[in-house]
Every structure is written in structure tokens, then in C-alpha cells.
C-alpha positions in Angstrom: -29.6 -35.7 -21.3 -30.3 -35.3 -17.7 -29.1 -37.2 -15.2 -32.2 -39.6 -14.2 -30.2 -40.4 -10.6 -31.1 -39.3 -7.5 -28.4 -37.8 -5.9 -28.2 -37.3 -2.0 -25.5 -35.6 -0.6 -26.0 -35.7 3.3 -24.2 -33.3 5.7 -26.3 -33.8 8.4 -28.9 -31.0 8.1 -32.3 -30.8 6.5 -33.0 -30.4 2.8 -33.7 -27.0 2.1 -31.4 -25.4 4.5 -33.1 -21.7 4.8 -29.8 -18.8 4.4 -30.7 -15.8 6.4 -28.9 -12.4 6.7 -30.5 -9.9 9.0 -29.2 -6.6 9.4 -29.8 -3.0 11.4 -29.0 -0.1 9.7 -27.4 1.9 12.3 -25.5 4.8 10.4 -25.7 6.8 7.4 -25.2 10.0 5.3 -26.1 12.1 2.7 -27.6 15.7 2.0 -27.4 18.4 4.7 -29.6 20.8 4.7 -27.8 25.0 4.0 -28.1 26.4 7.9 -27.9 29.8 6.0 -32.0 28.7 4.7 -33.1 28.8 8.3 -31.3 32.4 8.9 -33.9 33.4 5.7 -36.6 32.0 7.1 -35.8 33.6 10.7 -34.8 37.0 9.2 -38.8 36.8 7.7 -40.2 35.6 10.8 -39.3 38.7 12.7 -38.9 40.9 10.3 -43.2 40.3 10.5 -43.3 40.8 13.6 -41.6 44.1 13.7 -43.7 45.7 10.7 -47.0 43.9 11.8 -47.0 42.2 8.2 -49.1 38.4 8.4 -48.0 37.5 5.4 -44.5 37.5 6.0 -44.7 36.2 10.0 -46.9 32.8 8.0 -44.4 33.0 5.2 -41.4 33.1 7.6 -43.1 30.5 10.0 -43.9 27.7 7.0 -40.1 28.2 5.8 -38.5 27.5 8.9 -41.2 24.7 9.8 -40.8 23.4 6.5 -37.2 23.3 6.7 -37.1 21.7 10.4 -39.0 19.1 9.1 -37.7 18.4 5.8 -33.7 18.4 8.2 -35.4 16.1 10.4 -37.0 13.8 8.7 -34.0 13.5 6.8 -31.3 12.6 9.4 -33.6 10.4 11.1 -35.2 8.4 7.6 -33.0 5.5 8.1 -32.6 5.3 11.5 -33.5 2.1 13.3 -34.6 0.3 9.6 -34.2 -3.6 9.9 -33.5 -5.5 6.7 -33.2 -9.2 5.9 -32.2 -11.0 3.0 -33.6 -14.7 3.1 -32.3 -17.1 0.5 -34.0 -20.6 0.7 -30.8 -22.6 -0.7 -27.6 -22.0 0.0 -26.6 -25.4 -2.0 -28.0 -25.5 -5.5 -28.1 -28.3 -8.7 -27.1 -26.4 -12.2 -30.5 -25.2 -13.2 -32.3 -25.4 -10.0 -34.4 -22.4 -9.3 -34.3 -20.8 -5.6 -36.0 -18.1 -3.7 -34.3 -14.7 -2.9 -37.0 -12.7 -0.1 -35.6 -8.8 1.0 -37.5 -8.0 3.6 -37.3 -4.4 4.8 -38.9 -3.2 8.2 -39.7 0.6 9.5 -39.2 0.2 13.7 -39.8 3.7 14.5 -43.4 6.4 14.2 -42.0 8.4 11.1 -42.9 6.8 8.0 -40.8 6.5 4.7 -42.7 7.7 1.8 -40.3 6.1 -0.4 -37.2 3.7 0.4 -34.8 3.0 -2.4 -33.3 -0.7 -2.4 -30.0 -1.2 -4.3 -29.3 -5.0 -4.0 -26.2 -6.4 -5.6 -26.8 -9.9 -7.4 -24.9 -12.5 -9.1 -24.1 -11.7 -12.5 -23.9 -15.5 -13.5 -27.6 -16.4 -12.2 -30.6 -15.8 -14.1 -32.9 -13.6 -12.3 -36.6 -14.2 -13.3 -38.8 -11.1 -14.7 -37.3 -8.8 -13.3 -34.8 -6.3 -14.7 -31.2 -5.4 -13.4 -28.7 -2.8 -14.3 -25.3 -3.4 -14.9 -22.2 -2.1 -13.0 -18.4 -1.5 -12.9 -18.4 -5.1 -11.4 -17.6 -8.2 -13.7 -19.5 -10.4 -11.6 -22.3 -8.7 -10.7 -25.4 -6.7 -11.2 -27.8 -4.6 -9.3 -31.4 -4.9 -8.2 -33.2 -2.2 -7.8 -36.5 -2.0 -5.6 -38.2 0.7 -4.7 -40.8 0.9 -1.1 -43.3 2.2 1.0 -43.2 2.0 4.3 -45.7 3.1 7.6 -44.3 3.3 10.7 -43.7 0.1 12.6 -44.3 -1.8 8.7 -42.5 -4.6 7.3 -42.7 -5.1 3.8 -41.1 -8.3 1.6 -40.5 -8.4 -1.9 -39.8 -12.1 -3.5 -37.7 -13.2 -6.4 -36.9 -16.0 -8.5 -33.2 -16.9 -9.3 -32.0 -20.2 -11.3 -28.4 -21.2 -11.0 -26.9 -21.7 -15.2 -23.5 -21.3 -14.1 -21.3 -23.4 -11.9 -19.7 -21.7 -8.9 -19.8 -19.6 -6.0 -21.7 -16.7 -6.4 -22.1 -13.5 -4.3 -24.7 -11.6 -2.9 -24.4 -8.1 -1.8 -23.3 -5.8 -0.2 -26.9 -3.8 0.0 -27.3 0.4 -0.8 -30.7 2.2 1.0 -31.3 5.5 -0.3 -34.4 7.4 1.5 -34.7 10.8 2.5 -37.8 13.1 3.6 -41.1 13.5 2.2 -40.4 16.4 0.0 -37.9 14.8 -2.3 -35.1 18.0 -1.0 -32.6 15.9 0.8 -31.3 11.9 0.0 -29.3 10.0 2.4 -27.8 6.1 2.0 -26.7 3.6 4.1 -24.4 0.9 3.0 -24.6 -3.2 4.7 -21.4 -4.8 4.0 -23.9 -8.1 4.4 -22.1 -10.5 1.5 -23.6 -14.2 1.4 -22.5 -16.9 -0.8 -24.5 -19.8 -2.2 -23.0 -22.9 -3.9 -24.3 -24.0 -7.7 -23.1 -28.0 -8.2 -21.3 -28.8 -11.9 -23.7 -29.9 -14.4 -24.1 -34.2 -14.4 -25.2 -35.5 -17.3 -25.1 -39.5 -18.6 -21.5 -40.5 -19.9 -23.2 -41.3 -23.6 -23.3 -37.1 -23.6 -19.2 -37.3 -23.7 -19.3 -39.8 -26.3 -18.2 -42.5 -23.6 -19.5 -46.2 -23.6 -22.6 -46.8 -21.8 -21.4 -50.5 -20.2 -17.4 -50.3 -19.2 -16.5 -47.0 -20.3 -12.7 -47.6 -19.2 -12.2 -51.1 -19.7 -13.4 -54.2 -17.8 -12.1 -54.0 -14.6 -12.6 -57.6 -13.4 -9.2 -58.8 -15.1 -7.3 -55.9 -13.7 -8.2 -56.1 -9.8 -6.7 -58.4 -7.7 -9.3 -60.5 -5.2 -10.0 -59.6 -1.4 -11.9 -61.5 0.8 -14.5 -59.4 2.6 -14.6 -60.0 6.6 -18.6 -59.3 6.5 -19.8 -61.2 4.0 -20.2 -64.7 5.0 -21.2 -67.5 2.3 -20.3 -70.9 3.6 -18.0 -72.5 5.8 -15.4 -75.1 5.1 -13.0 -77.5 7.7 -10.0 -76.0 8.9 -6.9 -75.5 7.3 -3.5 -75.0 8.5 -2.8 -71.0 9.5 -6.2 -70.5 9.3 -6.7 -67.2 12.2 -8.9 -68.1 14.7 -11.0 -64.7 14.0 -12.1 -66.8 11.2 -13.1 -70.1 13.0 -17.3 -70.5 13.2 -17.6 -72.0 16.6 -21.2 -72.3 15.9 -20.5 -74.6 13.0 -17.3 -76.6 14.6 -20.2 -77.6 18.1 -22.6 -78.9 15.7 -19.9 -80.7 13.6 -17.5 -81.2 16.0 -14.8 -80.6 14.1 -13.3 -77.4 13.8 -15.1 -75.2 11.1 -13.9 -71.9 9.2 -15.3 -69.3 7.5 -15.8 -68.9 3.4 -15.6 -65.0 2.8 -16.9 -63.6 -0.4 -14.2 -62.6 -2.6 -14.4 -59.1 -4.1 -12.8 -56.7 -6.2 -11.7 -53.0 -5.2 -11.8 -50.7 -8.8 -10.4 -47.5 -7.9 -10.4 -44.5 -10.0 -8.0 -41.0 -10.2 -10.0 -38.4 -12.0 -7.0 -35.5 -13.3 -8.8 -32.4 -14.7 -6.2 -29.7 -16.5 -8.2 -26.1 -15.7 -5.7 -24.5 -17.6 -7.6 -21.8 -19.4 -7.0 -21.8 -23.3 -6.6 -18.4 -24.9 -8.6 -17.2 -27.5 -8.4 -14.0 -29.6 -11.5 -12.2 -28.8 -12.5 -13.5 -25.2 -9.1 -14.5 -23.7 -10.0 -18.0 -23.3 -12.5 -21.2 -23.9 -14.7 -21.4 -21.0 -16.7 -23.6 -22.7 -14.5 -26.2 -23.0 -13.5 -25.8 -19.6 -17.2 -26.1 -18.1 -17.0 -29.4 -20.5 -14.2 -31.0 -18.4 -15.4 -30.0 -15.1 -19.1 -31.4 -16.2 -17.2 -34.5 -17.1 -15.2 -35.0 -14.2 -18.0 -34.4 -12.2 -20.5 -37.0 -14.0 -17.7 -39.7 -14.2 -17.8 -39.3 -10.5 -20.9 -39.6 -9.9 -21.2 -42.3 -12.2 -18.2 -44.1 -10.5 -19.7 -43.7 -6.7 -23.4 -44.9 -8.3 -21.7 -48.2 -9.4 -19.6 -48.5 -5.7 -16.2 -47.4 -7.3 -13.9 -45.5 -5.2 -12.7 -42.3 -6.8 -10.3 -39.4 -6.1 -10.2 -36.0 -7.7 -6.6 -34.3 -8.1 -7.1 -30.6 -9.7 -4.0 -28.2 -10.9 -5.3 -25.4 -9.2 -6.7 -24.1 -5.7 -10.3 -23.9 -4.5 -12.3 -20.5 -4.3 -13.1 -20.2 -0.9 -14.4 -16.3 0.1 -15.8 -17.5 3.3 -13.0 -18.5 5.0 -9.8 -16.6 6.1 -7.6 -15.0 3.5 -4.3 -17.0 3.0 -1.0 -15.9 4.7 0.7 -13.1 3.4 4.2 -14.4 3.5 3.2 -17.5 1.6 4.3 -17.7 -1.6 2.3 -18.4 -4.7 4.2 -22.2 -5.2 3.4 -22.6 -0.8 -0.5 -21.9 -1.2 -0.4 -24.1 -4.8 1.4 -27.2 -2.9 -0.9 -26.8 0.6 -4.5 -25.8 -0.9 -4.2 -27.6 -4.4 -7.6 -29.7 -5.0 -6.9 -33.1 -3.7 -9.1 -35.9 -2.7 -7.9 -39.1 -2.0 -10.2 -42.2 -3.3 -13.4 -43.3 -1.6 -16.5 -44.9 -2.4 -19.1 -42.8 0.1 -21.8 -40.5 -0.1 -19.5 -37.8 1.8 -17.2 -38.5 -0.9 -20.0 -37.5 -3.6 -20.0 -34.0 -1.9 -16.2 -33.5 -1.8 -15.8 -33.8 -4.8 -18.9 -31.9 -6.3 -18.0 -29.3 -3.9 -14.6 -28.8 -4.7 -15.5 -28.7 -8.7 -17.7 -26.4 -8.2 -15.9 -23.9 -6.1 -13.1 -24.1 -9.1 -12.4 -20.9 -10.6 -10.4 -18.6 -13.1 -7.0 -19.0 -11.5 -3.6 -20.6 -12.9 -2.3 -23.4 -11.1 0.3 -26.0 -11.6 0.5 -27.8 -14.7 -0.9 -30.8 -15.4 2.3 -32.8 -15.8 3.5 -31.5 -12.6 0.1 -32.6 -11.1 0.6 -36.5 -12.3 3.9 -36.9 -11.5 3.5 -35.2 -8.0 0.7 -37.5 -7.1 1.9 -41.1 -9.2 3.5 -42.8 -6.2 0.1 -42.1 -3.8 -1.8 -44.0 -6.1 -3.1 -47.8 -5.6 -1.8 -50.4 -7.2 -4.5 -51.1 -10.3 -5.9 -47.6 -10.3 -7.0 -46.3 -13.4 -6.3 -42.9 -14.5 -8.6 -40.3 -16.1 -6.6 -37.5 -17.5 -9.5 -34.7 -18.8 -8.4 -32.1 -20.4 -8.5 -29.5 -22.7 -4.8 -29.4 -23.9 -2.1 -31.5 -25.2 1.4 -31.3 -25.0 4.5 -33.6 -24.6 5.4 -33.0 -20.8 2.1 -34.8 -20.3 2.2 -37.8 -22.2 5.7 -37.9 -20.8 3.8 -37.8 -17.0 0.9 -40.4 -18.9 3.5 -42.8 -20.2 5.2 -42.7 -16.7 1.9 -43.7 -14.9 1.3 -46.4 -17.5 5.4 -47.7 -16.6 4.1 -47.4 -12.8 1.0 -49.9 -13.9 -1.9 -47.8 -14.0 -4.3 -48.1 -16.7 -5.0 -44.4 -18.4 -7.6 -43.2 -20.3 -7.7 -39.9 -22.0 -10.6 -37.8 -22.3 -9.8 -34.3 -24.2 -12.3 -31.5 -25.3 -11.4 -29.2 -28.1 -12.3 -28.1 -31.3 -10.6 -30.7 -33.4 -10.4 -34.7 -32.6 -7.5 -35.5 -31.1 -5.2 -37.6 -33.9 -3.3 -38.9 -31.0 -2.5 -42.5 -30.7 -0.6 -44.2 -27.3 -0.2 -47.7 -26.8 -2.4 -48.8 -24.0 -4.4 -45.5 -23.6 -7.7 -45.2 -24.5 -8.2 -41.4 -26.1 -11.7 -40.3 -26.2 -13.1 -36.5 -27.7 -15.8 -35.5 -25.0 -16.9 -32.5 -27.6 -16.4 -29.1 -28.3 -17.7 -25.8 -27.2 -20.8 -26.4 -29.1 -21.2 -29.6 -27.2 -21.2 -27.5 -24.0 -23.9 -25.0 -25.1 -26.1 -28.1 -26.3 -26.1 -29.6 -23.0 -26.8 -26.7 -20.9 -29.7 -25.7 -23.4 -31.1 -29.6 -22.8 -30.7 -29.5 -18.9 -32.4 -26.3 -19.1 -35.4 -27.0 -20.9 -35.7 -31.0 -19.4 -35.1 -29.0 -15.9 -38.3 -29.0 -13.7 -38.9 -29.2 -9.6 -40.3 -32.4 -9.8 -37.0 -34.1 -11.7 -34.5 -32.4 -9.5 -32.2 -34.7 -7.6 -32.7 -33.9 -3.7 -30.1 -32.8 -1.6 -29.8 -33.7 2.0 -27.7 -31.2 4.5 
């Protein structure tokens, strides 16, 4: 059920873009050490002296040395302590494994006997033999790794993580715990040091949503009007009256001598408006289906794919904002309907590569939150549509508003397909809209077991940044 394409999404940079995240601890805290001990172990110190007593002045001596050291090593136990985490990816397919190196280096004399790692991970990505504890946090989990370190040491520890869930996902902040050589006093150190990496929707053949293989929305020959293509040349013909004289071959009129124009290759432009609904459908033990919303977005995002692979030109128009943590927090005195109508998921037609990443970008960086609805969405954005567009409404739920908003695109002269995953079939029947059931939640889990198990390095599509 994998996708046997290649894609290449190009951004200018190499392939395996290397994420780094290097960080100086510079401040900490923790145990401190009861003054009142080294008061004991003074008040026995010269207490020996004054009756003579060795056993006391070495007893008194080893407790106050003891306890210098133990303070000292202490404070000064994450001082100047470099870490790094390296993540070899930052841009990944669904299923693609990639590498997560934390790298911790001692840059001072006074070794760590032991160095206490607490790294927070993704929940949502599969972290390869290796066991991780569980948090107040939804979305993630913690790593915990435990070190050795000489002075002037660097030490790296490597793991595996594959990407099964769509999204953005979240790495740290990072915890050190160390302390002195004894075990008596702990200190921590936090690194507010949070990286993102990007996990691409799940494209699979359209025979996996029960589409046609060969013209899965129609022929689209009949519907397209002609357009004669400036830079494709087939023939030339004798002038005609109003012919432009851009389109005169002076080549051909000198060795004819009479005047000469161009025949253009006619071609058609098939253009395609993808509408996912991400509303979330509630459920009485979870709160909603995610499956079946993972099933539209993997739809969406193989129907684009398919669309750009076959030189279509295709939009994307989402009811609901992009997750975005790495960029600036909205405006606070923008209201919920001004960020909806400003950041809503739009991506007006085109038939590129870069268009290939927009869209597979912006699908996967959709999350949990409400948007507009999906009528709203279609009647907003009818009258910026092509003339001849076809319409793919994907979707989870059916209601009338929006085969009111489908009837009104078919009255503006768009064709309209429906695509709609659920539980049940759909029984519903429009005149002149093509209704298709792309599967249920089972249909979901079946194709991310598949992808996993077909998945391997030398079958991953290769992406160019």
C-alpha cells in the first residue's frame, strides 16, 4: 500500500539537513549543605587539640575536609557542562526512522561520577529499545540516561526514533541532575532548549480510499477549455488576419517568402480544490475519532500528490489554522474569528514541486483545534475558484449547510466530488456529485500497520532541502 513515488520536495538545502541544539549550562540549584555540620566538625577539631586527643583532631579534620569537599564538589558539579542534542532530520516521511545523539561534555578538572540526563521526547514517536517514563504532559515522555564523565570528557549516547504520527512534535526542554561523589547533596539544571521536527501525512495509492485507479474524478478532457501554449511549437501555417506579430516565424516567412505563423500546441489546464473538514467527531469514551480524521488528512494529502504527479494544479483550503510553535505567538487583541480569517489554511492552485511542500507542510502541521465550518469554508472561497475547477470535499461529517455550500459550487459550475470517512456508507445521493466512502477507522489502522511493515530505508521517498 505504499506509495512507490519518489517524492522530492526541494527547499534549497541538502537532503538530510543535520538539527543541532548546543547548550552551556551556566546556572543551577539544589542541596546546600547545614553550615551548623562544619561548626561540629570545628568544635572536634579543637576540642583535640586542647585535650591532646588524636583521635578526635583526625576525626574533627576528616569531617570538616569531608564536608568541604562534598559542599564543593557540589556547587561546582554542573558548572561549565556543554550539552548538545543532534537530531539528523528535522523533516521526516510517516514511518521514517531518524537519529537523536545527546552529547554531554565535562570542560573543567573535577570529574562527575555520575550525571543524571532527563530528556523530554515526543509522546507520538516511537522510540527504539529503549524505555521512557511517562509524565504530567499529554504529549510527551521522558528519557532518562544516566553518565560518567572525566574531566575534560565528552560522552554521546545515540537513539533511534521513527515518526507513526503525523505532526509537529517537540523536543525538550532538558533536566541534569549531578551532585558530589558521595551521593549527600543533588543539584539540577534546567535548558529551556525546545526543537521541533516535522513528520509529513501518510501517502498511499488512491485504490487504498476505494478511488478509481484511471480518472478518479471524472475525465477531464470534456470539461477544460483549450489554451494554446506559447512554448511549444509544432508547425507553422500562412498568416491570417489579427494574427500578433509575436507569433510570426520570420525564419519560416525568409525561406518561404511569404509571411509564416506559428501552430501552438493546444493544452488543457485541470485544476483541482482539495476542502478537508478537521472538525473533530465526538465519541463517548475518547472525545473524538482521530482515526477518521488522520483518514482525511492521508487522503487529502495522497490526492495531492497524485494530482501534482500527473501535472494537475491543486489548492488546499482547510477550516482551521496551522500549528506553528516556532514562530511568534499571535496578537493578543485579535480575536478568535481575526486569527481564523488571517491564518486559515489556504493555498491557492499550482502545479510545482514547491507546491508539493505547501501543501504536505501545511497538512501536517494540522492539529486539534476548532475552526470554521466547512460550509462557511466553501462558500467563503467559491468565487476565487477557476472556472472548471473540480471540487474535492473530504470529510468526516455530513450535514445540510454543506450540501447547501456543495449544491451552490455545482450552480457556480464546478464539478464536486465527495469523499467522506465514517463508520457507515454514506446513503447519500446528489445529482452530479460523485460520493465516495474512503473507509473507516479500521481502514486507518490497516494502512498505518502496512506502511509500517512495507517501510524500509531503501523504499523511502527522498527529500531534498
Amino acid at each position: 500500500m505504499r506509495n512507490q513515488n519518489r517524492i522530492n520536495l526541494r527547499s534549497g538545502q541538502q537532503a538530510s539537513t543535520t538539527h543541532k541544539k548546543y547548550a552551556l549550562l551556566t546556572s543551577s540549584k539544589g542541596d546546600k549543605l547545614d553550615r551548623r555540620l562544619y561548626l561540629v566538625g570545628l568544635v572536634i577539631l579543637l576540642l583535640g587539640i586542647l585535650i591532646k586527643q588524636p583521635i578526635l583532631l583526625i576525626g574533627g579534620s576528616l569531617l570538616t575536609l569531608i564536608l568541604g569537599i562534598t559542599d564543593l564538589w557540589s556547587h561546582f558539579s554542573l558548572h561549565n557542562l556543554a550539552y548538545q542534542r543532534e537530531i539528523s532530520e528535522q523533516r521526516l516521511l510517516f514511518g521514517e526512522e531518524v537519529m537523536l545523539d545527546l552529547t554531554v561534555e565535562n570542560i573543567k578538572l573535577l570529574p562527575l561520577p555520575w550525571l543524571e540526563l532527563e530528556e523530554r521526547l515526543p509522546r507520538d514517536l516511537t522510540l527504539k529499545e529503549q524505555k521512557v517514563r511517562t509524565g504530567s504532559s499529554s504529549y510527551q515522555v521522558t528519557l532518562n540516561a544516566l553518565f560518567h564523565l572525566s574531566w575534560y570528557e565528552r560522552v554521546t549516547r545515540r537513539y533511534t526514533l521513527q515518526g507513526t504520527t503525523r505532526g509537529i512534535h517537540i523536543f525538550g526542554p532538558t533536566t541534569l541532575h549531578s551532585g558530589d561523589g558521595f551521593g549527600f547533596l543533588k543539584r539540577e539544571g534546567h535548558l529551556n532548549n525546545e526543537q521541533f521536527i516535522l513528520v509529513y501525512p501518510l501517502i498511499l495509492p488512491l485504490t487504498s480510499f476505494h478511488l478509481p485507479a484511471r480518472h478518479p474524478f471524472g475525465d477531464h478532457r470534456s470539461q477544460q477549455r483549450l489554451i494554446e501554449d506559447p512554448s511549444r511549437v509544432v508547425g507553422v501555417r500562412e498568416y491570417a488576419y489579427g494574427d500578433s506579430l509575436r507569433r510570426v516565424d520570420w525564419k519560416a516567412t525568409a525561406r518561404t517568402l511569404t509571411m509564416q505563423s506559428k501552430i501552438y500546441e493546444s493544452t488543457t489546464t485541470y485544476t483541482i480544490a482539495i476542502f478537508l473538514n478537521v472538525t473533530l467527531q465526538l465519541d463517548v469514551h475518547y472525545g473524538f475519532y482521530p482515526e477518521l480524521r488522520e483518514l482525511c488528512i492521508s487522503a487529502a494529502a495522497s490526492i495531492a500528490d497524485w494530482s501534482i504527479n500527473q501535472g494537475y494544479a491543486v489548492g488546499l483550503y482547510v477550516n482551521t489554522v496551522p500549528y506553528q510553535p516556532e514562530e511568534k505567538p499571535w496578537k493578543l487583541n485579535q480575536s478568535p474569528e481575526q486569527i481564523l480569517r488571517e491564518r486559515r489554511i489556504r493555498i491557492p492552485a499550482a502545479s510545482t514541486e514547491e507546491q508539493r511542500t505547501r501543501i504536505l507542510e501545511m497538512l501536517a502541521r494540522i492539529q486539534n483545534t476548532q475552526g470554521c465550518t466547512l460550509d462557511e469554508l466553501i462558500l467563503s472561497e467559491r468565487s476565487n475558484l477557476l472556472a472548471g475547477t473540480t471540487a474535492l470535499i473530504i470529510t468526516s461529517t455530513i450535514n445540510e449547510k454543506l450540501l447547501d455550500a456543495i449544491l451552490h459550487l455545482r450552480r457556480h459550475g464546478n464539478a464536486v466530488a465527495l469523499l467522506y470517512a465514517g463508520e457507515q456508507p454514506s446513503l447519500l445521493k446528489m445529482a452530479g456529485v460523485t460520493v465516495y466512502h474512503i473507509g473507516t477507522t479500521e481502514t486507518w489502522k490497516q494502512c498505518v500497520r502496512t506502511s509500517l511493515q512495507e517501510s524500509s530505508p531503501l523504499e523511502r521517498p527522498t527529500f531534498q532541502f
